[in-house]
N, C-alpha and C positions, 0 to 999 in steps of 0.2 A: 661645411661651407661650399668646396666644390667638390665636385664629383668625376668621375672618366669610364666612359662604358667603348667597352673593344669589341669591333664586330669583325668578321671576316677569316679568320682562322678553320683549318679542316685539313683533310687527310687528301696530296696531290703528289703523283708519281713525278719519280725525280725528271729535271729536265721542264718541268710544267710551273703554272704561274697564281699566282696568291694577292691579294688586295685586301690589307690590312686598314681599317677604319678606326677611330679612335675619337671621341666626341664627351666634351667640357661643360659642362651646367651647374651653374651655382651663383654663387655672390664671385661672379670673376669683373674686376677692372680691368685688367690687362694681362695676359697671356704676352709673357716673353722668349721662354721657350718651351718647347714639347719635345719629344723624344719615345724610338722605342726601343729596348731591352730585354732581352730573351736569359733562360736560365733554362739549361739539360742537367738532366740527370745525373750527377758525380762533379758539374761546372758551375762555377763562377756566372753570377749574371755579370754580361757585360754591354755596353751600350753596342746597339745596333745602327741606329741613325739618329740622329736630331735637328731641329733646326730653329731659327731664333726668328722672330717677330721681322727682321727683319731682312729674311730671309736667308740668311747664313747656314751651309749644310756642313754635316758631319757625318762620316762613314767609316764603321770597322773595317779595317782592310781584307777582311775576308767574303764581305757583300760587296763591295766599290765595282762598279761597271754593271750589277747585278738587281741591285734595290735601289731605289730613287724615293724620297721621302719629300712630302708639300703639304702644305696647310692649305684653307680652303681662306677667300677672300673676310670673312670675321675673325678668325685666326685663333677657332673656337674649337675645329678639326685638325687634325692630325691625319695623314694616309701614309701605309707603306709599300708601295708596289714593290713585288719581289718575284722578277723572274728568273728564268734558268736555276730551278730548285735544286741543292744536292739535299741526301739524307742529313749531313752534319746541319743542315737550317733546320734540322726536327728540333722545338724547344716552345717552354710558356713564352708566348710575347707578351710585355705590357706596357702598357703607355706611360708617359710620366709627364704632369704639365707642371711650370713655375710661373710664378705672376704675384701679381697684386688682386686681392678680393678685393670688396666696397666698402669693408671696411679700411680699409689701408694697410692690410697687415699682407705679411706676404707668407704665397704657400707654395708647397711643394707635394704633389696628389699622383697618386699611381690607379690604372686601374686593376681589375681583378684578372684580369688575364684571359689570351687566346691560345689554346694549343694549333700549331702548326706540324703538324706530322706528314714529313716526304720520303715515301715507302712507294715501292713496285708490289 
């Protein structure tokens, strides 16, 4: 029904800056919230940022001041600007959106993932 494709992910020395995309297509009614959520190697995925339909943000305390997360005006995209990179931001990101499809039913859809690798 829907789908979530991740752009923007690559390999940036630490200290340097990353713009994570994240884009919605299917039988979507409404998009309430999105989010994105990374997973390393021996860790826990844990949520990195999110934010709701109406605007409401959420941040791991370990990006706060750091990553800044926004939807685009259809509220169909997802972005995660993430500056002042360290190594420990090395990890898969992936998107995750909840909503209502057209048919009325409600989803919850990840995409397939960006690797983010921050190395000298």
């Amino acid at each position: 029904q829907v789908q979530l494709v991740e752009s923007g992910g690559g390999l940036v020395q630490p200290g340097g800056s990353l713009r994570l995309s994240c884009a919605a297509s299917g039988s979507i009614c409404s998009i309430n919230a999105m989010g994105w959520y990374r997973q390393a190697p021996g860790k826990q995925r844990e949520l990195v940022a999110a934010i709701t339909s109406g605007g409401t943000t959420n941040y791991a305390d370990s990006v706060k001041g750091r990553f800044t997360i926004s939807r685009d005006s259809g509220k169909d995209s997802v972005f995660l600007q993430m500056n002042n990179l360290k190594p420990e931001d090395t990890a898969v990101y992936h998107c995750n959106a909840e909503g209502i499809a057209t048919m009325m039913t409600r989803f919850s859809v990840w995409g397939q993932g960006t690797q983010v690798t921050v190395s000298s």
